[in-house]
N, C-alpha and C positions, 0 to 999 in steps of 0.2 A: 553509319558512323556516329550519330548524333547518340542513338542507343546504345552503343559500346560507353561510348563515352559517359552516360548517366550511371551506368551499371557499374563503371569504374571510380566513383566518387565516394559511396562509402567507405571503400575497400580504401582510396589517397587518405580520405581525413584518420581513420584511425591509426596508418602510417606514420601520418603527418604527428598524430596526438601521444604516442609511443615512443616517435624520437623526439619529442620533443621535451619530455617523462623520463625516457635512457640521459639526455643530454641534463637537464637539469641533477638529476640523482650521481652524471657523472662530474658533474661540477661541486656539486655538496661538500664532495672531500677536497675538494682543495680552496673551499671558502672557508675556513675556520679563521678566526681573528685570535689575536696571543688572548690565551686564557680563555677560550671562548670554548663550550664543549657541545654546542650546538651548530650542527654544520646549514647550512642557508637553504637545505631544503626543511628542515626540522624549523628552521624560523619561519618561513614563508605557511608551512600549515600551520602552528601554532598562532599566526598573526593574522591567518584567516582565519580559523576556525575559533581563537579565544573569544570572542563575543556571544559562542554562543552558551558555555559552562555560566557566561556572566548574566546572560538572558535566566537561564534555570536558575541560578543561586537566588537571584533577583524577584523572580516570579514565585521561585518555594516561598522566598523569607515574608513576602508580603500577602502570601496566601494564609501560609502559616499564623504570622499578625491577625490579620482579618477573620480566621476560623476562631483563634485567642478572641480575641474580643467580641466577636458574635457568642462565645460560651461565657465570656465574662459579663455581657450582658444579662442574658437569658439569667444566669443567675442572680443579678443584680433587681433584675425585674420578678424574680419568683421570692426573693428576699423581700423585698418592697409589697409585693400582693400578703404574704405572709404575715407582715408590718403590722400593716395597715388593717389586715383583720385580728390579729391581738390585739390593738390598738381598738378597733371597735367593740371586741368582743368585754374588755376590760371597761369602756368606758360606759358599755348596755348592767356592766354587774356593777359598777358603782352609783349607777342611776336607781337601779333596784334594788340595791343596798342603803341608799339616802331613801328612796321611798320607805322601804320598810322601818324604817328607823322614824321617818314621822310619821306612818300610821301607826308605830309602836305607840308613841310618846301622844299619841290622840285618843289609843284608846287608854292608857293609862290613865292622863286625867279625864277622860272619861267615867272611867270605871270610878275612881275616887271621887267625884263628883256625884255618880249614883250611889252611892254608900252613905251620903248624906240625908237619903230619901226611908221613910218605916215602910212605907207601902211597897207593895212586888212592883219589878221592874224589867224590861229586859231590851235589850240593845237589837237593834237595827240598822240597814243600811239605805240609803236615800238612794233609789235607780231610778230617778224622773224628778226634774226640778223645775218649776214654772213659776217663775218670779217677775215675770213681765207680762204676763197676759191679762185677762179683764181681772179671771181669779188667781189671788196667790196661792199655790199649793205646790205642796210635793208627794210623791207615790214611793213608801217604805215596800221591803220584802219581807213583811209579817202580818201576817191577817186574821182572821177569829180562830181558824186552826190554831194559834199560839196564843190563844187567850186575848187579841185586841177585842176591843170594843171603842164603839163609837162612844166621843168624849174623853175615852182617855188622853193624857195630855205627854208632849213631846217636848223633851228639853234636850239642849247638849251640856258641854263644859262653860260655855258663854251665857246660856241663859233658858230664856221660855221661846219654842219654836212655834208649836200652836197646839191642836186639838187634832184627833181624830174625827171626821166626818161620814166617812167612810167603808165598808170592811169587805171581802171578800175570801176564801177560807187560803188564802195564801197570799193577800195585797192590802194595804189599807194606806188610804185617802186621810191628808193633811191640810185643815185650812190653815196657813202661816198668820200669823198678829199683823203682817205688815200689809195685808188683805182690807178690803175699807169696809167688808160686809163684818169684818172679827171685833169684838171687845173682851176686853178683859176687866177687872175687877182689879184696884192696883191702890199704893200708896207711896208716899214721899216718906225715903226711910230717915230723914232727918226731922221731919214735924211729924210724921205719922197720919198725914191729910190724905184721905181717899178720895179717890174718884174712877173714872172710865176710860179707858185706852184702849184706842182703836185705830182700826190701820189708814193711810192717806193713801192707798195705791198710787205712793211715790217713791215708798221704801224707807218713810219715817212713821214716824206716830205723832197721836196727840192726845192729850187728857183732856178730857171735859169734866165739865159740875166739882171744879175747886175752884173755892169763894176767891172772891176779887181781893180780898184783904189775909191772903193765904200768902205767908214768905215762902218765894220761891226764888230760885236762883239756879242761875249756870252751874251743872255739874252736881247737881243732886241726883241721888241715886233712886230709882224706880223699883219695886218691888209690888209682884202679885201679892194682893189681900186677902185672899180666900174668900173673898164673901160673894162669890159669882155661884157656889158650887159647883165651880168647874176644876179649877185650878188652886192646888194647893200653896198655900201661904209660905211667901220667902221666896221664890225664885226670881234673879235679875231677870228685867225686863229691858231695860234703856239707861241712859244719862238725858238729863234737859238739857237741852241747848237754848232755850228761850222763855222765857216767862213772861207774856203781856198781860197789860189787859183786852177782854174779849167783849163778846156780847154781853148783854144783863148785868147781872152780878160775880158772874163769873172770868176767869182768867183762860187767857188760850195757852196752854203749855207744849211746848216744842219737843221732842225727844226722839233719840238716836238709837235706835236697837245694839243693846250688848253683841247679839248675835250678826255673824256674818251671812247674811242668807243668799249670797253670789258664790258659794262655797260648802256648802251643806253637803256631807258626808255619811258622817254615823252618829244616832241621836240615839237617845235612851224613850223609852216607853214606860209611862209613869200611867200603872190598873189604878186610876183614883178611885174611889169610893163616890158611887154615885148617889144622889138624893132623887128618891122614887119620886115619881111625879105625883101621887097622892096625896106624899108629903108637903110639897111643894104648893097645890091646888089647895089642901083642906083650909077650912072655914071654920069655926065652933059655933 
């Protein structure tokens, strides 16, 4: 009995589920309300099943949203990376367009500056600069293949840089004035007083052997003498910045190199005319 009885259970409920589906769908028509064009089985699944169109429209619209704005990103960020590299790209040509434009206007007065000179000449560029060690010097890219010679002398737009010491057949060695083993041959271009200027390996200079009773003063201009046979006459060497008295009879004179030597670029090469040492040595 128990077995009939289970075996008889699905067979009740969908009975059960059927009339109870006939009975509702037979009541539908006769629940309409005045004006009402939906009968109360047409409400009852619409009022259950409305949340779920409301779920979908709900979940598209914020889908939708969110796919919009993950594209509207994306592009917001490949705009930006775009940006930003115009933006470097333009700022690397205006860097190199400002450089160019002062290594123009350098070698310009450069060039103008070497024009002043009778003797051949020829320009160079400074790839080694040593301004702080025991020796001051620098290493140009022209060497006896281009006609250097030791002694010739090195100047830029500002002034007298130093001597060639040096040469190898594509390199040549610069001792700088600001050196304390360098002298030069020099005078005051306002009394026309000579003396000897030589470096303080401290990045100034000083004259020696002008008399103690020699007017000197703040701001007088220096000028190589020629009379070293090194260095041709007239080229700025410094300004004084102090004029004492010294040891002896002599004055200790203070002075500021015209030249910028923490800055050295491109110098001119001046083939001076050298005095044979014969010359120099003979006796009568």
């Amino acid at each position: 009995m128990q077995v009939a009885d289970v075996e008889r259970r699905p067979t009740l409920i969908l009975i059960l589920v059927l009339g109870a589906l006939l009975f509702v769908m037979s009541m539908s028509t006769e629940t309409r309300f005045v004006g009402e064009t939906r009968t109360l089985f047409e409400r009852t699944v619409m009022m259950v099943f409305s949340p779920v169109p409301k779920t979908v429209n709900f979940v598209g619209q914020n889908a939708d949203d969110m796919y919009n704005g993950y594209i509207d990103m994306r592009r917001s960020v490949e705009e930006n990376v775009r940006l930003h590299r115009a933006v470097t790209q333009l700022t690397t040509e205006n860097l190199m367009l400002r450089r160019s434009n002062g290594d123009l206007a350098r070698l310009r007065a450069l060039l103008a500056y070497s024009e002043q000179f009778t003797m051949p000449s020829r320009l160079a560029n400074v790839i080694m600069l040593d301004n702080t060690g025991r020796f001051k010097s620098s290493i140009l890219d022209r060497g006896s293949d281009d006609g250097v010679e030791v002694n010739d002398v090195v100047v830029n737009a500002q002034g007298l840089v130093g001597r060639v010491v040096l040469t190898t057949p594509d390199l040549a060695k610069v001792q700088l004035i600001i050196d304390q083993n360098a002298a030069v041959g020099c005078l005051l271009e306002r009394t026309r007083r000579q003396g000897i200027v030589s470096g303080t390996g401290r990045g100034i200079l000083q004259m020696s052997y002008v008399p103690a009773l020699t007017d000197v003063v703040a701001s007088d201009v220096v000028l190589t003498g020629g009379i070293d046979g090194v260095y041709p006459k007239g080229v700025p060497v410094g300004i004084v910045t102090k004029g004492e008295e010294g040891k002896d009879l002599f004055k200790r004179v203070i002075i500021q190199p015209t030249v910028d030597f923490s800055s050295l670029e491109e110098v001119i090469i001046l083939h001076t005319r050298k005095i044979p040492p014969q010359v120099v040595r003979y006796t009568p």
